[in-house]
C-alpha positions as CSV (number, residue, x, y, z in Angstrom):
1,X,251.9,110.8,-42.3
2,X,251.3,107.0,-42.4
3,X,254.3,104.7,-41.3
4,X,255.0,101.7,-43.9
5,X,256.1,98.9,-41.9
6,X,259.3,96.3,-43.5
7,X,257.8,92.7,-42.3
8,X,260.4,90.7,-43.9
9,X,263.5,92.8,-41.7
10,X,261.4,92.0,-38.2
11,X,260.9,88.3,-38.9
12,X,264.4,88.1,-40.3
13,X,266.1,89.5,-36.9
14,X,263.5,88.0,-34.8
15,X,262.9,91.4,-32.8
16,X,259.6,93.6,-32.7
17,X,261.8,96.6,-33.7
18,X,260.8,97.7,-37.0
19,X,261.8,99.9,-39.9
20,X,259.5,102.8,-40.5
21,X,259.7,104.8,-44.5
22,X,257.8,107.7,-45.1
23,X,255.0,106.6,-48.4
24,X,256.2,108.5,-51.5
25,X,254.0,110.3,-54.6
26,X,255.6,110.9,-58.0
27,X,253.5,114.3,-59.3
28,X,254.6,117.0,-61.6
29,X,254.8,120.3,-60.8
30,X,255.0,123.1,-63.7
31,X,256.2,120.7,-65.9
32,X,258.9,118.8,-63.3
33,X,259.0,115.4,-61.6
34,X,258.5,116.1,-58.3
35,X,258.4,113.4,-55.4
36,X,256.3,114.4,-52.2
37,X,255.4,112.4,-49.2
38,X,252.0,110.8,-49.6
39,X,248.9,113.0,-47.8
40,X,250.5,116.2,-48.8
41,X,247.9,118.7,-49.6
42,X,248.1,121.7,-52.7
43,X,248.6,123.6,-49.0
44,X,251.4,121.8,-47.8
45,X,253.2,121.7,-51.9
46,X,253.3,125.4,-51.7
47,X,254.7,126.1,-48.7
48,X,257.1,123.8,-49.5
49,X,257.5,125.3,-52.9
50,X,257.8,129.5,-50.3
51,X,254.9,130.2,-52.5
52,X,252.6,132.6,-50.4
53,X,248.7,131.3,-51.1
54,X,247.3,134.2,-51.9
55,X,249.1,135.2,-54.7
56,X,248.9,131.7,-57.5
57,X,246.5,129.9,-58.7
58,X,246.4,126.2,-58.7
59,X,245.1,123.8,-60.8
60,X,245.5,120.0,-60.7
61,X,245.2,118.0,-63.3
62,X,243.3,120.6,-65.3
63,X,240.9,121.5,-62.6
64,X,241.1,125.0,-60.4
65,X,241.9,124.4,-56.9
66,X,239.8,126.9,-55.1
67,X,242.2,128.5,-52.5
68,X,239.7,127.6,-49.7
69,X,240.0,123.9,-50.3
70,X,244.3,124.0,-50.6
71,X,243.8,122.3,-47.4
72,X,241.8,119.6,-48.3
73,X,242.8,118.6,-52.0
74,X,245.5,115.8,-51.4
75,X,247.9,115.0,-53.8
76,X,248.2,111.2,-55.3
77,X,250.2,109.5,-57.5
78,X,250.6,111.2,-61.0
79,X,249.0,114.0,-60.4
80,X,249.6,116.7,-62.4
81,X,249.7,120.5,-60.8
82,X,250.6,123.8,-62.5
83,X,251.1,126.5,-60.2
84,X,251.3,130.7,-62.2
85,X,251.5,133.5,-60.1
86,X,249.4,136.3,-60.2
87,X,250.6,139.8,-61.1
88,X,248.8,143.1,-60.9
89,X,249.7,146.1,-62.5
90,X,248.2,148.5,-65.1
């Protein structure tokens, strides 16, 4: 994940340390506010959410997530994600 450098705190003590915040993204998931760290994938949300893969169906901002591209579909700001799980039976 990219590191967001505070310029104001190194010039202000005078030092090369420097103050390192993890990039947040505001989304909604099922309906919630959610905040994630910037570059997480639909792959990375639901294991975050203990959601196994094969067994939902994702769809960001109205669109089906194919399962084989979880990986690569990054969330950004506002996005809006609704995860349903998928039940057999008879």
């Amino acid at each position: 994940m990219p590191l967001m450098t505070n310029p104001s705190s190194t010039a202000a003590h005078g030092s090369r340390d420097r103050e390192s915040a993890t990039a947040l993204v505001h989304i909604v998931c099922n309906g919630q506010p959610r905040t994630v760290a910037s570059g997480v994938t639909v792959a990375d949300l639901l294991v975050e959410l203990a959601l196994p893969p094969r067994q939902v169906a994702v769809e960001v901002n109205l669109e089906l997530v194919p399962r084989a591209v979880h990986t690569e579909r990054t969330l950004v700001e506002g996005d809006c994600v609704e995860i349903v799980s998928l039940v057999g039976g008879g």
